[in-house]
N, C-alpha and C positions, 0 to 999 in steps of 0.2 A: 577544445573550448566548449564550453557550459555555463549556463547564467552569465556570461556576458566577460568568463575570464578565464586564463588559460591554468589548465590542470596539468599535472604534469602524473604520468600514468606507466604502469609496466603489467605485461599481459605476458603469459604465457600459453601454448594452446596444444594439446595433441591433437595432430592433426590426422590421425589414423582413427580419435572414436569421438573427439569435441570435445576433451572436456578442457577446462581453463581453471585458471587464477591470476586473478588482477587485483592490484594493488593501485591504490591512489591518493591524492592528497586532498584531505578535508579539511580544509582552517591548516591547523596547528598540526591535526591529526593527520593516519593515513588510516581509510577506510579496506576492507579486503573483501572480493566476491567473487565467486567460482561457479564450477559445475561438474560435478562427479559423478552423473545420472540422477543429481537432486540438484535442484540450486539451492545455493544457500549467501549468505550477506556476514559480514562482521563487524559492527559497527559500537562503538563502543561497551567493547569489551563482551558485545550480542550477539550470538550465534542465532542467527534470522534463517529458520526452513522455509521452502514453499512449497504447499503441499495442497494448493487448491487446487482441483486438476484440471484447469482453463490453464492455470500458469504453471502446472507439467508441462502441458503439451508445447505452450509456449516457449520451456525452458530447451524443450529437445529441439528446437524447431531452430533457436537460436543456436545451439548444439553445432546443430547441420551446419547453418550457416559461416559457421566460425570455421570447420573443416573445410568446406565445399564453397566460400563465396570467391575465391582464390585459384579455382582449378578452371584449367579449360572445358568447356563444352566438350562432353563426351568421357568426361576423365571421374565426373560425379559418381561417385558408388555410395548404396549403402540408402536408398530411400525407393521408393517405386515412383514413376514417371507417371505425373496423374494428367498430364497436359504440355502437349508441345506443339509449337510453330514453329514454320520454315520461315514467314513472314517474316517476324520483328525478333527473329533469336528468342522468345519468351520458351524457358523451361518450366513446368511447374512440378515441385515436389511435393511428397507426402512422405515425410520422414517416421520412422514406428513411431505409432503413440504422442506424434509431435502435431504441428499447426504447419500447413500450408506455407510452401517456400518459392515465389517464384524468380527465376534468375533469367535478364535479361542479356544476350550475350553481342558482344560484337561480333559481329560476320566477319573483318578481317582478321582478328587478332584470336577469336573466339575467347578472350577472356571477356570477364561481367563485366556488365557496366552499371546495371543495378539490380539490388536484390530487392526483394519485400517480402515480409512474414506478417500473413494475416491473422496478429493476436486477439485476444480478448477484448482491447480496448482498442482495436480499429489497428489497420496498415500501417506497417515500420517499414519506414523505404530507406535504404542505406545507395548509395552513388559510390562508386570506386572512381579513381583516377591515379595518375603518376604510378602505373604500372613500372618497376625496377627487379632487376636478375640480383636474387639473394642463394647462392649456391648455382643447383640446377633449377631452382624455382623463381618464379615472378610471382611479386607480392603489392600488393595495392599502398602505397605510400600515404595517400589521404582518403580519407572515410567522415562521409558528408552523411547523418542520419536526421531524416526527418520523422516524428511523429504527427497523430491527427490535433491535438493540441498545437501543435508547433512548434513545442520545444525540440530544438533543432542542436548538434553536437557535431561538431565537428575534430577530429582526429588528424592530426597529424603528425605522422612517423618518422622518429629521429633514426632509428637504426631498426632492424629485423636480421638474426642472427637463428639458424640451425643451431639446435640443441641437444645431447643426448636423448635416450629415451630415458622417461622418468617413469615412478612406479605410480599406479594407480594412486595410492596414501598421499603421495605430495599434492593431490587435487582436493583431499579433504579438508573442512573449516578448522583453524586451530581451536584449543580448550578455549571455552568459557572464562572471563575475567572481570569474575563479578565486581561491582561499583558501588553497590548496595548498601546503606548499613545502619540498622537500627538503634537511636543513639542512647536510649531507656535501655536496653535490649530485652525489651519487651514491646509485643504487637503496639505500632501508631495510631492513634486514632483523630483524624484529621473533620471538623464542622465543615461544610461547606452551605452554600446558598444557593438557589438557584436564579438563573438571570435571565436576559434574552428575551423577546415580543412574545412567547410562549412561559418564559418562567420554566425551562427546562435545563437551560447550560448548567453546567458544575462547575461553579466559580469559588478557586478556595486561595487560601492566602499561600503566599509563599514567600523562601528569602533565597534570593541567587547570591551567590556568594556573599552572603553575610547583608544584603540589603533587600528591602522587601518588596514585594514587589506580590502582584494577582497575575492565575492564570485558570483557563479552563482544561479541564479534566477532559479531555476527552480518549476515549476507546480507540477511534480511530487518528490517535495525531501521534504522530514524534515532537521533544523539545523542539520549541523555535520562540523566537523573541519579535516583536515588531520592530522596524529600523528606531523610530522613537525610544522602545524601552531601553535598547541597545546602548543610543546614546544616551539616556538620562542614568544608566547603571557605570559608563565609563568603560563600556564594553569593548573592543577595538577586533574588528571582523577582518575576513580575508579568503583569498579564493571565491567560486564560485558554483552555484547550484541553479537548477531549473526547478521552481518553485510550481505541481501538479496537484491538482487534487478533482474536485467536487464538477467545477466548472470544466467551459472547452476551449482553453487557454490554459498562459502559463505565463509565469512574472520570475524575473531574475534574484533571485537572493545570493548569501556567502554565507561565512560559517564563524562564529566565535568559541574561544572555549572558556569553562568558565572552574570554577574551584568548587563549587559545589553547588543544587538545588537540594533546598528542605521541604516537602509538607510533612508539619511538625515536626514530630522526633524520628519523619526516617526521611532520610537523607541519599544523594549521589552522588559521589566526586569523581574529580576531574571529566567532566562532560565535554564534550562538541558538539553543538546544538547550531541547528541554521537561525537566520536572519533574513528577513524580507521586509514588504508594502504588508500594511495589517490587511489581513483577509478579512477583520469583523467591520460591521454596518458602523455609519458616522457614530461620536459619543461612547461608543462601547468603555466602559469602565478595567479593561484588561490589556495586561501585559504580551499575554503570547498564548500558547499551548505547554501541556505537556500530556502525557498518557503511555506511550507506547515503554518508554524506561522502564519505569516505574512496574510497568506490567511484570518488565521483564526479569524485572529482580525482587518485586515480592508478591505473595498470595493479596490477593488485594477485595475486601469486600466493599461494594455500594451500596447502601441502603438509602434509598431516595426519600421513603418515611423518617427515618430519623435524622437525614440531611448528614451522614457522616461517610466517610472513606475510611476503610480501616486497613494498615497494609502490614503483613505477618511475612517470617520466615516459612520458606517453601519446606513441606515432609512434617512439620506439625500434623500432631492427630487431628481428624477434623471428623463433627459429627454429620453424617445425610441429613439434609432437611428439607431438602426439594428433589426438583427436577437436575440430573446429573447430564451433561451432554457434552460429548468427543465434538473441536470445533478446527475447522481447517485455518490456516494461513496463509500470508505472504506477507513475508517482512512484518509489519507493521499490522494489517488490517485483520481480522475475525471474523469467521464466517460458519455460522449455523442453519441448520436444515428447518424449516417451517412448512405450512402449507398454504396458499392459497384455493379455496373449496378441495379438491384432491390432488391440484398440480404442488408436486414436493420441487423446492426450489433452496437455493443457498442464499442465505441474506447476509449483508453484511454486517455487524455487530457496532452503531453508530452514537453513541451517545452526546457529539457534538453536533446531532441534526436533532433539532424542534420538532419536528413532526413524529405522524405516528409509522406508518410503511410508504415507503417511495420506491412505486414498482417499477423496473426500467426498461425500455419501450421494448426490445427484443424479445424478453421474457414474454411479455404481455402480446405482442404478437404470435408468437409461439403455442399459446394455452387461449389464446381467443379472448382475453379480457378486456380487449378494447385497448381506448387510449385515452378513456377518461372522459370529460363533461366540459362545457362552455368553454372559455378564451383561454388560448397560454397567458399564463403570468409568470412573475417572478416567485417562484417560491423558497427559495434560502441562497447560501451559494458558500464561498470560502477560498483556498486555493484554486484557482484557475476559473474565477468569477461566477457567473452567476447561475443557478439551477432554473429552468423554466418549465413549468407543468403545469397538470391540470386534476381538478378536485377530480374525486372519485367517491365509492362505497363501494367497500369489500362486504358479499353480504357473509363471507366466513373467513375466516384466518386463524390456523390451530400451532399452537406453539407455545411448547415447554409445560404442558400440561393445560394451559389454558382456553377456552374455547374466545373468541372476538365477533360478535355478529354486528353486522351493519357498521364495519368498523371506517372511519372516514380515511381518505386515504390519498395522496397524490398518482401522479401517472406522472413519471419524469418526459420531459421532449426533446432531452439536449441530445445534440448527434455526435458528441466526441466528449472527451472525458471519464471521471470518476463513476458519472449517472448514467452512463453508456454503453456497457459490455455487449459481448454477444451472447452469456448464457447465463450469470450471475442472475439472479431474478429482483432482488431489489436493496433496498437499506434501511435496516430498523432501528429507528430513534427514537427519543425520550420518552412520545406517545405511548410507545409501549414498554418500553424496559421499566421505566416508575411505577408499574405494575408487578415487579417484583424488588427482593433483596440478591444481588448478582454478587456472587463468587470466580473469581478468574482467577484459574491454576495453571499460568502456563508453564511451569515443571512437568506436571503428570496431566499436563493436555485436556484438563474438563472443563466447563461451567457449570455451575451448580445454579439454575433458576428458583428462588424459592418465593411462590406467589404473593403478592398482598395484595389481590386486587380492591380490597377497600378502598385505599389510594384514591384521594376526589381526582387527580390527575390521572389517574389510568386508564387506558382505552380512548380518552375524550371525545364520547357520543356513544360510543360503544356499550353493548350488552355484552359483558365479560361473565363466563362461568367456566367452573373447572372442567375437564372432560371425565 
C-alpha cells in the first residue's frame, strides 16, 4: 500500500548479487524498475538511469538489502562488517561502493527485524514480519518501510516462489518507447510568461487531451495535475502514489492517464501522469506541472529573454554557443557541478524554484559556510510543504562560465526532504538560470549554458561577469 491505496506489485530478485525487477501498477499503466549494478526506472515508455553517485551508493545499498535482509545472522556475505553488537542484535554493513546498511536481528530466531539504509535523504527503516518457510528458505511475508518524510509503504506478500536462475540480461531496462511527436515536424516553438511572487515560474499554455488547460515548466517536475484540474478536465484517476518533493512531508496522490499533452505543436500521447492537493501558494493561476517528459523526448531550448521553449528532435546538427556540460541524474531531477568560493559541489538543476542558489544545511556545514543570517522563515516550498530558511550572500559562485559576486542566497533548514541531503550541495533556480539561454540534451547527456547576463533578472543583486 502507498498513497493511501493498494498497489498490486511483482518483484523478482537474485539473491546471489541483488539485482531485481519489479513491475507495478500505475493508474492504467504498469510502471517497471530494476537493478543491474545501475538502477534504472521505466516509466512511460522512459528509460530513467541514476547516475548521481549519492544514489549509486544508495542504489547498492538497497542492492544488499534485497539479497541480505532475509538471511540469518551470520549467513550475510559479500559486504564488510563495519559495526556490530551483542546487545540489540544491530549488524552494520558497508556494502562496495554502497551506503550503510544496518540490520537488526532477533536473538531467537536470528532473522531481521529491521533493516535501515542510511541514504542521501535521511534513514530508510524497513520492519520484517510474518516470517514463512518458502522451499528451504524463510521469507518476510510483510514489509513495513518508513521514510524521513513519512511516506510510509507497506508490502504485503501473496505468494514467494524459487525461481530458475536467470541471466544477468533479463535485469536490464527494456528499449525506449518514445511518446513524442512533433506535429509541424518541424522544431515547436512554444511563448511562455513568467509568474510567481518572483516573476520566475514558466507558465505556458497547454491542451490535455484536446482541452486547454496551464501548466509550469518546470526542470525538476514530472506530469501531474491538481485534484481540481483533474476534475474540471473529466479526468477519472486510480491507484495510488506518495506525493515527495521540496518539503519534509508527503501527501497522497493517484494516477490518471490521459490521450495526449500539447505545448504547441509537440505533443505526448498516451501518458500517466499523477494527481494530487495543489502544491502551489492560494490563487495560483495553474493547472499542474510538466517537465521531466518532455525533457525526455525532445532537445528542448529555454530562452528566458525571449520568453520561449523551443523543443527539436534529438541528433539534429547543433551549433556550440556556450558553455557545454556533462550533468548527472536520477530519474527525473539534473544535476550540475558549480562552485561555491572553491568548494565544487553538485547542484540541482531547478527551474520551478524563485530564487537564486538554496544551499543545503549539510553541504554548508561541510565547507564551513555557515547557516545563514537572521530568523527562519518560510522561503518556497511544493511537494512535501514547506521550505524554511535563511538569507544569505554568497560573496562568489562560479558557474558555467560565469562569475556571481555578493550573490544573494538562501541557506535551506529543513531536516528531511528534497532541501536535505547529505552531500548534494544545494538547488539552482530561476535567479540564476535567466541568466542564460539553456539547451537540455538528454540523448547525448549535455547542457549547453549560453550566457545573457544582461537579463535585468539575472543574478538579482548580483555582480555577474564572465570568467
Amino acid at each position: 500500500m502507498e498513497g493511501g491505496a493498494s498497489i498490486k506489485f511483482t518483484k523478482v530478485v537474485d539473491l546471489a548479487a541483488g539485482y531485481s525487477r519489479q513491475s507495478e501498477k500505475m493508474g492504467q499503466a504498469v510502471a517497471l524498475s530494476g537493478f543491474n549494478g545501475i538502477a534504472w526506472d521505466f516509466v512511460n515508455g522512459i528509460v530513467g538511469i541514476v547516475d548521481v553517485p549519492p544514489q549509486i551508493a544508495d542504489a547498492r545499498a538497497r542492492a544488499f538489502a534485497d539479497r541480505a535482509g532475509w538471511r540469518p545472522r551470520g549467513e550475510v556475505g559479500g559486504a564488510n562488517i563495519h559495526h556490530a553488537s551483542g546487545r540489540d542484535g544491530a549488524v552494520t554493513y558497508l556494502p562496495p561502493g554502497g551506503s550503510e546498511v544496518t540490520v537488526i536481528y532477533d536473538p531467537k530466531t536470528r532473522l531481521a527485524k529491521r533493516l535501515t539504509i542510511q541514504t542521501e535523504y535521511g534513514p530508510i527503516v524497513t520492519s520484517y514480519a510474518d516470517w514463512r518457510r518458502v522451499g528451504r528458505f524463510r521469507y518476510p511475508y510483510r514489509q513495513i518501510t518508513a521514510a524521513p518524510t513519512g511516506l510510509t509503504t507497506v508490502v504485503q506478500i501473496e505468494r514467494v516462489r524459487p525461481a530458475p536462475a536467470m541471466q544477468t540480461k533479463w535485469f536490464a531496462p527494456p528499449p525506449a518507447q518514445p511518446h513524442g511527436h512533433l506535429l509541424l515536424g518541424k522544431p515547436a516553438r512554444v511563448d511562455f510568461t513568467l509568474t510567481g511572487a518572483r516573476q520566475s515560474h514558466i507558465l505556458v499554455p497547454a491542451k490535455i487531451s484536446g482541452q486547454d488547460a496551464t501548466l509550469i515548466f518546470d526542470t525538476a517536475g514530472d506530469n501531474f495535475l491538481t485534484n481540481d484540474a483533474a476534475q474540471r478536465l473529466g479526468l477519472p484517476t486510480s491507484g495510488g502514489v506518495g506525493l515527495v518533493g521540496a518539503g519534509a512531508s508527503n501527501s497522497n496522490g493517484s494516477y490518471a492517464t490521459i490521450d495526449s499533452i500539447e505545448l504547441g505543436s509537440a505533443e505526448l500521447r498516451g501518458e500517466t501522469i499523477s494527481v494530487g492537493p495543489s502544491p502551489f501558494p492560494p490563487g495560483a493561476k495553474t493547472d499542474g506541472l510538466t517537465g521531466y517528459e518532455f525533457l525526455a523526448e525532445f532537445r528542448t531550448t529555454i530562452d528566458y529573454a525571449a520568453k520561449t521553449l523551443t523543443f527539436s528532435r534529438f541528433g539534429q546538427p547543433w551549433v556550440r554557443k556556450g558553455v557545454r556540460l556533462p550533468y548527472y541524474s536520477d530519474h527525473n531531477l539534473i544535476y550540475v557541478e558549480a562552485r561555491i568560493g572553491t568548494a565544487k559541489g553538485l547542484f540541482r538543476l531547478d527551474s520551478g524554484d524563485g530564487g537564486t542558489i538554496t544551499v543545503f544545511p549539510n553541504y554548508a556545514r561541510q565547507h564551513g559556510l555557515g547557516s545563514g543570517q537572521g530568523s527562519d522563515r518560510p522561503v518556497g516550498g511544493g511537494f512535501g510543504g514547506v521550505v524554511v530558511g535563511r538569507d544569505a550572500t554568497l560573496p562568489s559562485f562560479t558557474f558555467a562560465g560565469l562569475r556571481f559576486g555578493n550573490l544573494p542566497a538562501t541557506f535551506s533548514q529543513n531536516k528531511a526532504g528534497g532541501f536535505a541531503p547529505r552531500s548534494i550541495a544545494g538547488n539552482l533556480g530561476a535567479g540564476v538560470l535567466q541568466c542564460f539561454r539553456i539547451t537540455i540534451d538528454r540523448s547525448a547527456h549535455f547542457i549547453e549554458f549560453e550566457p545573457l547576463p544582461p537579463n535585468p533578472s539575472c543574478g538579482r543583486g548580483a555582480a555577474v561577469s564572465p570568467l
